[in-house]
N, C-alpha and C positions, 0 to 999 in steps of 0.2 A: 703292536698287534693290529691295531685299528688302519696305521697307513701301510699294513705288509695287504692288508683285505681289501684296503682301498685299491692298491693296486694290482693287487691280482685281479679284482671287478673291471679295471679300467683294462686291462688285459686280452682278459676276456673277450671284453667288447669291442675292443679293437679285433682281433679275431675275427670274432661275429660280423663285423663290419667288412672286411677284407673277403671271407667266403663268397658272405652276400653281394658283392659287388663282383667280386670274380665268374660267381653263378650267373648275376647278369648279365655282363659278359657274353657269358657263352652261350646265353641266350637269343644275345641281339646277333650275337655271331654266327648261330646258326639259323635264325628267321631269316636274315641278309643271305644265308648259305644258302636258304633251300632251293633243289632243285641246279645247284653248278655245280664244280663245274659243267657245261652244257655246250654239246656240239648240234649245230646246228646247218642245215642245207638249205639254203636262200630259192629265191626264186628263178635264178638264172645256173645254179646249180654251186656255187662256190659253197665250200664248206668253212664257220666258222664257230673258233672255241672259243669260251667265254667264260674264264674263272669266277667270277663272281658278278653277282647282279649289277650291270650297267650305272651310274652313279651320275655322269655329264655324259647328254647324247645331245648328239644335233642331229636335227633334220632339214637337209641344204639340198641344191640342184634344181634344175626346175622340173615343176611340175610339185615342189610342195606340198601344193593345198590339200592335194590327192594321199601321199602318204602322213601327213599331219591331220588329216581327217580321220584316219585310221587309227592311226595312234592317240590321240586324244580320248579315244572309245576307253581306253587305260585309265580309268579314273586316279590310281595310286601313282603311276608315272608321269604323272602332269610335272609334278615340281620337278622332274631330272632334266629336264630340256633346259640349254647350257646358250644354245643357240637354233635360229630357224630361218629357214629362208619366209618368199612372199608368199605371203595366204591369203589375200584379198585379190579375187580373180577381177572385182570392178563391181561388184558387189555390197562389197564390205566382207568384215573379218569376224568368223562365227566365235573363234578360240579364244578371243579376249573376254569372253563374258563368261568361257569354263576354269579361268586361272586368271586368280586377283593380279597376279604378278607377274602377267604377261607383257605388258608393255615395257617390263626393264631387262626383257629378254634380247640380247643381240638381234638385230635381225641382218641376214647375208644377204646380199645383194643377188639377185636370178642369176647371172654368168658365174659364181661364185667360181674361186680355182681351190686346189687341194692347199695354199698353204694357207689361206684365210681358214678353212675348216681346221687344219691342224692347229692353226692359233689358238681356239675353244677350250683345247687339251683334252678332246673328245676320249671316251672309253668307250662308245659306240656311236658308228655314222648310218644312220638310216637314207637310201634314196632311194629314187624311183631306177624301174632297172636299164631304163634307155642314156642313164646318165652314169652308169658305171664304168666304163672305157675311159672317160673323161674323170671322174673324181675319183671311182672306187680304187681302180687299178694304180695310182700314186699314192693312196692313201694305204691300202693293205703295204707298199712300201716302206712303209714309214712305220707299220707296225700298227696300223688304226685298223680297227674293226669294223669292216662296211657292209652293211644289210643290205642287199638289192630290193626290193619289191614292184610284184608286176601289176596285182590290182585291173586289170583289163575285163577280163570276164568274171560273171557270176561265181566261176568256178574257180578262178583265180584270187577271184577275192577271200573266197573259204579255205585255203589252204595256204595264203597270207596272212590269212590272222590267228591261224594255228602257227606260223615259225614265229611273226610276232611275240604272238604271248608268250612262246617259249623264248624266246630272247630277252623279252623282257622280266621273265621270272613270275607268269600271269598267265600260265595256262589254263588253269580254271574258266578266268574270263572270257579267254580267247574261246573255249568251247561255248561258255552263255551269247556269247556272241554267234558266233558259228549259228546256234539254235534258232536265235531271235529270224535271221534271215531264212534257213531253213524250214522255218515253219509257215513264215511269209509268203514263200516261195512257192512250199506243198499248198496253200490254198488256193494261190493261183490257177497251179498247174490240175488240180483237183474239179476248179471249176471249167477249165478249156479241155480236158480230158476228152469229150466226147465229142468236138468239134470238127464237120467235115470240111477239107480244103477252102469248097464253095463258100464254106460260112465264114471267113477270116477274110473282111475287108482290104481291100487295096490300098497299101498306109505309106509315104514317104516323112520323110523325116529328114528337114532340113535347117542347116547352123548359118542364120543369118551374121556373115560379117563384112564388117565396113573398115578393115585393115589397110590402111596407105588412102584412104579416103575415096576408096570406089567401094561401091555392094555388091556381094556375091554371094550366091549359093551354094552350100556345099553340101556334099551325100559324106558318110563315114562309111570306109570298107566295112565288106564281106563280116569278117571276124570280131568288125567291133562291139562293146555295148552297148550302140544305140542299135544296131542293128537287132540284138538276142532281146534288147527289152521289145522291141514289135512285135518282135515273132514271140513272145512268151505272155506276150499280151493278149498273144491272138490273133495277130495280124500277120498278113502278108506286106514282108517290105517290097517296093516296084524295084527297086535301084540295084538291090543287091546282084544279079547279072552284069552288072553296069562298071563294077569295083571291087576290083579281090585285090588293089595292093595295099598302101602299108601307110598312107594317109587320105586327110582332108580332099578329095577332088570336086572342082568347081563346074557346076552344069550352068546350062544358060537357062533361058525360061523354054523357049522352044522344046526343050526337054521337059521340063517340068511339064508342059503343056499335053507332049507326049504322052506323056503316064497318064494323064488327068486321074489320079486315085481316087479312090473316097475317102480316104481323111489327109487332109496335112499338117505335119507339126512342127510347127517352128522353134527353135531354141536360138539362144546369144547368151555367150559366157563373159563378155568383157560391158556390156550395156545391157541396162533393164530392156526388154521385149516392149515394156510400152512406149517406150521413147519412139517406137517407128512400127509397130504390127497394126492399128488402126487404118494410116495413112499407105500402108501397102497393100493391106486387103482392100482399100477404097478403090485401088487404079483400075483401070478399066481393064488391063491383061489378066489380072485377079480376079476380077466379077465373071469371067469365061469363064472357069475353072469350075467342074462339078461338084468338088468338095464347098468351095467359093458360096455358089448356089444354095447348095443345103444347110450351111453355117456351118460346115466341118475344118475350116483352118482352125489351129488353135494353137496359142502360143504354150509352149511347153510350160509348166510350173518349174518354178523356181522360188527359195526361200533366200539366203547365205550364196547359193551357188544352184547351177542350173543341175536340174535332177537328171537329165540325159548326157551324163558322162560318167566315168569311171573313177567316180566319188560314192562315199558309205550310202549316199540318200540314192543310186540308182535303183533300190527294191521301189523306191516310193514312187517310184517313176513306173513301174512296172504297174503295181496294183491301178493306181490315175488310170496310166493308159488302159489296163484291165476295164474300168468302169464305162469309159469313153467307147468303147470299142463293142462292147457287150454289155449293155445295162441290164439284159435279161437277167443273167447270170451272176453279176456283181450288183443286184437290188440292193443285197443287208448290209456290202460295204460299205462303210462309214467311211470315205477320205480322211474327215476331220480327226477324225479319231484314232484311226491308222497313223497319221500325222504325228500330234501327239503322243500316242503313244512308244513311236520309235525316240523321239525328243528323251524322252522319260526312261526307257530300257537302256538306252545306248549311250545318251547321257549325262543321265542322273541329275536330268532337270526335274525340277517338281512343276505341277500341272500348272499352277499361277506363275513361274520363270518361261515356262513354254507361250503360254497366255501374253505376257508381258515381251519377251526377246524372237521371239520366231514368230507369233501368229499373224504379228504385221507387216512383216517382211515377206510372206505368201503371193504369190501371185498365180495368173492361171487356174486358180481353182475356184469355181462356179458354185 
């Protein structure tokens, strides 16, 4: 009697045992489920479906730093990255210090080709979308999953990080995100609201580089983000009549001279700004310059990477120049704080990690 009880208890529990594990299960089966499968339309229009939550992604091609900036905003999808291309624009690398276990992560080589990506065994390839011809388009061959992302404008960036999130099974996020810039954005735009033409200073905005070991100046066309953060700033940019194509163009100074604006702002993505903005503003063609004269050159801020480009810190760039441009206006804006606080919403630094990893790395801000 005693061992027919024993084993019917042992039974039982075995039972018990087997539900409870099945139940969990179909738990973790369906948390991992939710929200796939999911079709999805990229930023260059390719439509793609995604059974289930992405598991090894990479993110390869160049230009990187720009979608891996974005993505990292994903706090829960940090650990999926299988492989990445280069994120150190000459700067240094902001994402090792968001992911202990980043440094045992592949990293690709900038020309990467599609069968180095497919090596990964990727179940989703994120890249930038000027690099899809080239990797996407062999890779959808082969059956790989390729996200294009364009990230260019303000407004590109906001409906990049909604198919994001939705790719990545983070759509929630991707709207807290969405928010964070949207609201950034309306206080801007709130406080330049009632600015007449006149009142929006004369602002160029130029990418000091020293590529092949000569210096030159460059304007960014018409369309791009350094141009939208001027103008959003409140500024009138001089240049933009000057380039409506589809990159970098190199003026001389006699141009620069031309415009003489009231402000100038210099940015360098591959070298700190102080390595040579001192010694440029000293030359004597510079001390001509009206902006020169009133102390309005100013090298752009930069923390990880220069904030005038079509990376997540262009709002930051925005407000700055807000300040610089209009102090009447932007008095009770706090830089610093703004700073900070984007570090903290977007991510998920705490105030002493900001304190310690970013606020030394600042530059440009007075």
């Amino acid at each position: 009697m005693g061992k027919k009880l024993s084993s019917a208890v042992w039974l039982c529990g075995l039972l018990l045992f087997i539900c409870t594990a099945a139940m969990a299960d179909q738990t973790i089966s369906a948390d991992h489920d939710t929200g796939f499968p999911v079709e999805i339309v990229d930023s260059i229009g390719n439509r793609i479906v995604l059974q289930e939550r992405p598991r090894r992604i990479v993110l390869a091609g160049r230009a990187t730093l720009t979608t891996a900036n974005v993505f990292y905003l994903f706090e829960e999808a940090r650990t999926k990255v299988s492989a990445i291309g280069h994120t150190d624009q000459g700067l240094g690398s902001f994402l090792p210090y968001l992911d202990a276990g980043f440094s045992v992560i592949p990293e690709l080589p900038h020309e990467v080709g599609p069968e180095e990506v497919a090596a990964q065994r990727p179940d989703l390839v994120i890249v930038k979308n000027f690099t899809y011809s080239r990797l996407g388009v062999p890779l959808k061959k082969l059956g790989i999953p390729v996200l294009a992302l364009s990230l260019e404008t303000p407004e590109q960036f906001q409906q990049d990080i909604e198919i994001l999130g939705k790719a990545l099974g983070y759509p929630q996020r991707a709207a807290e995100i969405q928010d964070i810039y949207r609201r950034r954005m309306a206080d801007i735009e709130t406080r330049m609201e009632h600015l007449m033409d006149s009142e929006k200073p004369e602002v160029l905005l130029l990418y000091y580089n020293t590529k092949g070991g000569n210096i030159s100046y460059n304007i960014a066309p018409a369309g791009w983000i350094q141009t939208l953060q001027v103008q959003a700033a409140g500024g009138n940019p001089v240049w933009v009549e000057s380039h409506f194509g589809s990159g970098w163009k190199t003026v001389n100074f006699e141009q620069i001279a031309a415009w003489d604006p009231d402000y100038i702002f210099v940015t360098s993505y591959r070298i700190p700004t102080g390595a040579f903005f001192q010694e440029m503003l000293n030359s004597p063609q510079w001390q001509h310059l009206r902006a020169a004269q009133s102390g309005n050159v100013l090298a752009f801020p930069a923390d990880f990477y220069s904030w005038a480009q079509p990376d997540v810190r262009w709002i930051l760039g925005v407000q700055w120049m807000s300040k610089i441009l209009h102090p009447d206006l932007c008095r009770d804006l706090n830089i610093m704080r703004e700073i900070e606080t984007f570090y903290v919403d977007m991510y998920g630094l705490s105030s002493a990690e900001f304190r310690s990893i970013v606020e030394p790395r600042i530059t440009g801000i007075e």
